[in-house]
C-alpha positions in Angstrom: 145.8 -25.3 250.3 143.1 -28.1 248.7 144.3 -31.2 247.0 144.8 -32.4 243.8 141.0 -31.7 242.1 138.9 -33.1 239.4 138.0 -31.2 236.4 137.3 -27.2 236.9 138.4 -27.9 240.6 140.9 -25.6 241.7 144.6 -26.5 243.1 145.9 -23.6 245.0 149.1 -23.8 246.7 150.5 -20.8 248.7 147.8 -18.5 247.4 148.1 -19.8 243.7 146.2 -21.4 240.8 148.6 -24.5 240.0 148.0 -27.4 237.3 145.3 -26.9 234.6 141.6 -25.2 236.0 139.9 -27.1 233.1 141.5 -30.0 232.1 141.7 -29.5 228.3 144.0 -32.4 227.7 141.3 -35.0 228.2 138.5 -32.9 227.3 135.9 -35.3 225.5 134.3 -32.2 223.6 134.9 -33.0 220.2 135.4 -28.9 219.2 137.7 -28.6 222.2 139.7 -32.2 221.4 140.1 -30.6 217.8 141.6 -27.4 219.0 144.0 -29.6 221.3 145.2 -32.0 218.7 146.3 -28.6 216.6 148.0 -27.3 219.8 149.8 -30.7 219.5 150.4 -31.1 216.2 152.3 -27.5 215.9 154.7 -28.6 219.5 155.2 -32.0 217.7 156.5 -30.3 214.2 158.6 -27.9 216.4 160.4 -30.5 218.1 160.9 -32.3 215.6 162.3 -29.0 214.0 164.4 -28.7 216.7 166.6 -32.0 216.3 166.7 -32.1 220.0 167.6 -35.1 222.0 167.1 -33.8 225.8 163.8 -31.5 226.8 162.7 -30.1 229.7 159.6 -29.1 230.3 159.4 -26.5 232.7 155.9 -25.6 234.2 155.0 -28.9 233.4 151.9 -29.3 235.4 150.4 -33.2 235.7 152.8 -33.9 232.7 150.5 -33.9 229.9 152.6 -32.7 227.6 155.8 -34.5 228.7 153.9 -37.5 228.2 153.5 -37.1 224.8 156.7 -35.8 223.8 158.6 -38.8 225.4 156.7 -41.1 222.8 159.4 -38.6 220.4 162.4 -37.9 222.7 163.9 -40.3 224.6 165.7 -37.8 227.4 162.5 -35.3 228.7 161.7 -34.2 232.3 159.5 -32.0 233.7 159.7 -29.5 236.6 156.4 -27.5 238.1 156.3 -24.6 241.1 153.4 -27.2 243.2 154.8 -30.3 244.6 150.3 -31.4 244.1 150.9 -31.7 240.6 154.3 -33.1 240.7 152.9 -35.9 242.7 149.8 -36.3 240.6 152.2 -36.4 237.4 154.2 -39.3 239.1 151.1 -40.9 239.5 149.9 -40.5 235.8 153.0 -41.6 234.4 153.4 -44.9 236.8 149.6 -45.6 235.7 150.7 -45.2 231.5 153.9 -47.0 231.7 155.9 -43.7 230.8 158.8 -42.8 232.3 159.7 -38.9 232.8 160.8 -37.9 236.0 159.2 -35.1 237.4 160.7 -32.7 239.9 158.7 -29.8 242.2 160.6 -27.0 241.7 159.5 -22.9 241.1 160.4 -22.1 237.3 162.5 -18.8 239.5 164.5 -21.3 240.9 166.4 -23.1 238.4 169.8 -23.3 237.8 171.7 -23.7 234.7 174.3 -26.0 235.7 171.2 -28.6 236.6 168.2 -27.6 234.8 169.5 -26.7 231.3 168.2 -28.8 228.3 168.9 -28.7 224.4 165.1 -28.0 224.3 163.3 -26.3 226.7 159.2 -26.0 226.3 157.4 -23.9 228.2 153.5 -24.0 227.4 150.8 -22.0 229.0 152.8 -20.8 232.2 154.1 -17.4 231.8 150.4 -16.0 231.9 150.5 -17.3 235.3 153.7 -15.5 236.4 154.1 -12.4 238.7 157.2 -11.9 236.6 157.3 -13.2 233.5 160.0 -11.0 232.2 162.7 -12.9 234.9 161.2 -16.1 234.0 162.4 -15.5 230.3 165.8 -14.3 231.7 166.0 -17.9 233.4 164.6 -19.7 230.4 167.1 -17.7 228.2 170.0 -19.5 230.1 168.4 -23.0 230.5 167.6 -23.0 226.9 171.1 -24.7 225.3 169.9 -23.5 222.5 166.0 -24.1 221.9 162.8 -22.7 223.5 159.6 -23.8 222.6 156.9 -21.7 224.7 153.5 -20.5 224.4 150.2 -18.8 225.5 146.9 -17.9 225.0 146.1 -15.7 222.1 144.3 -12.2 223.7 141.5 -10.9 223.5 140.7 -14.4 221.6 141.0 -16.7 224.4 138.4 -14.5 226.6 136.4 -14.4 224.0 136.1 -18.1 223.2 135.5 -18.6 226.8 133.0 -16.2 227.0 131.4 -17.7 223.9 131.0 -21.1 225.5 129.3 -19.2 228.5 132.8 -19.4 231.3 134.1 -17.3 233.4 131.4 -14.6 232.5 131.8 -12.2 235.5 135.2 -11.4 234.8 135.1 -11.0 231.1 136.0 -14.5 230.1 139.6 -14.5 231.8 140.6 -18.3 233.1 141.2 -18.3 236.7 145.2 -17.4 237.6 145.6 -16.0 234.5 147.2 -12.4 235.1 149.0 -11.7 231.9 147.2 -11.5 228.3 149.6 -10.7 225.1 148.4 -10.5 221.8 150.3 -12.2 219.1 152.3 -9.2 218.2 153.0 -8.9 222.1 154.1 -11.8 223.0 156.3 -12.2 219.7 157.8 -8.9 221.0 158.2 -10.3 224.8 160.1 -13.5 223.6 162.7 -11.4 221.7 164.1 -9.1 224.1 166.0 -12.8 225.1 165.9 -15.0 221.9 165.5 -14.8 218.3 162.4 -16.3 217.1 162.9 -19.2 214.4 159.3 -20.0 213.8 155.7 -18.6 215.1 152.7 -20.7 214.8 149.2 -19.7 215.3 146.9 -23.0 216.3 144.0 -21.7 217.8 143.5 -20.0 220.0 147.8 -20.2 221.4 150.4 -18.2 220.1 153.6 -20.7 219.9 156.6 -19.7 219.6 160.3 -21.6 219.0 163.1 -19.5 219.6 167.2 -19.3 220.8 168.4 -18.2 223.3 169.9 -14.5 222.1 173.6 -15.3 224.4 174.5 -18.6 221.7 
């Protein structure tokens, strides 16, 4: 297990690839600070589509995200699998005067009765998951109604990484990713458990907001 790293240092904990590889969220490329403030613009309109009062992010990672989104909701808290993130979220949001609390928990390990939110989001974990088809089946009952999620748009994704000269040897795939869905994939993932309201394309993520099928 290594600790918390600095950009494009890996965390690993129990064998896998936690928190963000490459920190895109404070990525001072100007092409890759464009393509994150569209990733945030669509997550921002879809909350606010959403009417929700209470999030939870799940998968959270150093709370990026969760950050942002409390400056719109004033009930939001995260949960991530690797207790180093957790820890390194705490820190972040102590040092920016935000408060979210952030809990270490593994996504297959959440319970309705205490992890259920009007909103849940989801962004860039299920390509990560052994089993992404349970994770939904959790999500599905956590999700009281909403579900925001997302991931990276195949073959795009490997391609824009292979463009900028990463992760060559193994065909532009971001370490720990180990599922790739196309838009029309992923769109038909997501609704074997909810029925999709709205699908935005910002690129290169496929986002997706959605209820949960059982409400």
């Amino acid at each position: 297990m290594t600790d918390v790293r600095d950009q494009d240092e890996i965390i690993l904990e129990n064998g896998v690839v936690a928190g963000n590889f490459y920190d895109k969220y404070a990525t001072a490329n100007p092409i890759a600070k464009h393509l994150m403030d569209n990733f945030f613009k669509s997550i921002r309109e879809l909350v606010t589509m959403s009417g929700s009062c209470e999030i939870h992010e799940v998968g959270c990672g150093e709370g990026h995200l969760s950050r942002l989104l409390a400056k719109m909701v004033p009930n939001i808290r995260g949960s991530d699998f690797s207790q180093q993130v957790i820890e390194k979220a705490n820190r972040l949001s102590q040092s920016e005067g935000v408060h979210v609390p952030f809990r270490a928990v593994s996504i297959y390990n959440l319970q309705s009765s205490e992890d259920a939110a009007e909103l849940i989001v989801c962004c860039e974990v299920l390509e990560h998951l052994e089993d992404p088809e349970e994770a939904l089946r959790i999500l599905s009952q956590l999700a009281k109604p909403y579900l925001i999620v997302s991931v990276p748009r195949e073959p795009l994704w490997r391609l824009l990484n292979m463009a900028r000269g990463k992760y060559i040897g193994s065909l532009g795939n971001t370490p720990g990713h180990i599922n790739h869905w196309s838009l029309k994939q992923f769109i038909k993932l997501i609704s074997s458990s909810f029925d999709i309201i709205e699908v935005r394309t910002p690129l290169p993520w496929s986002v997706v907001f959605c209820r949960a099928k059982s409400l």
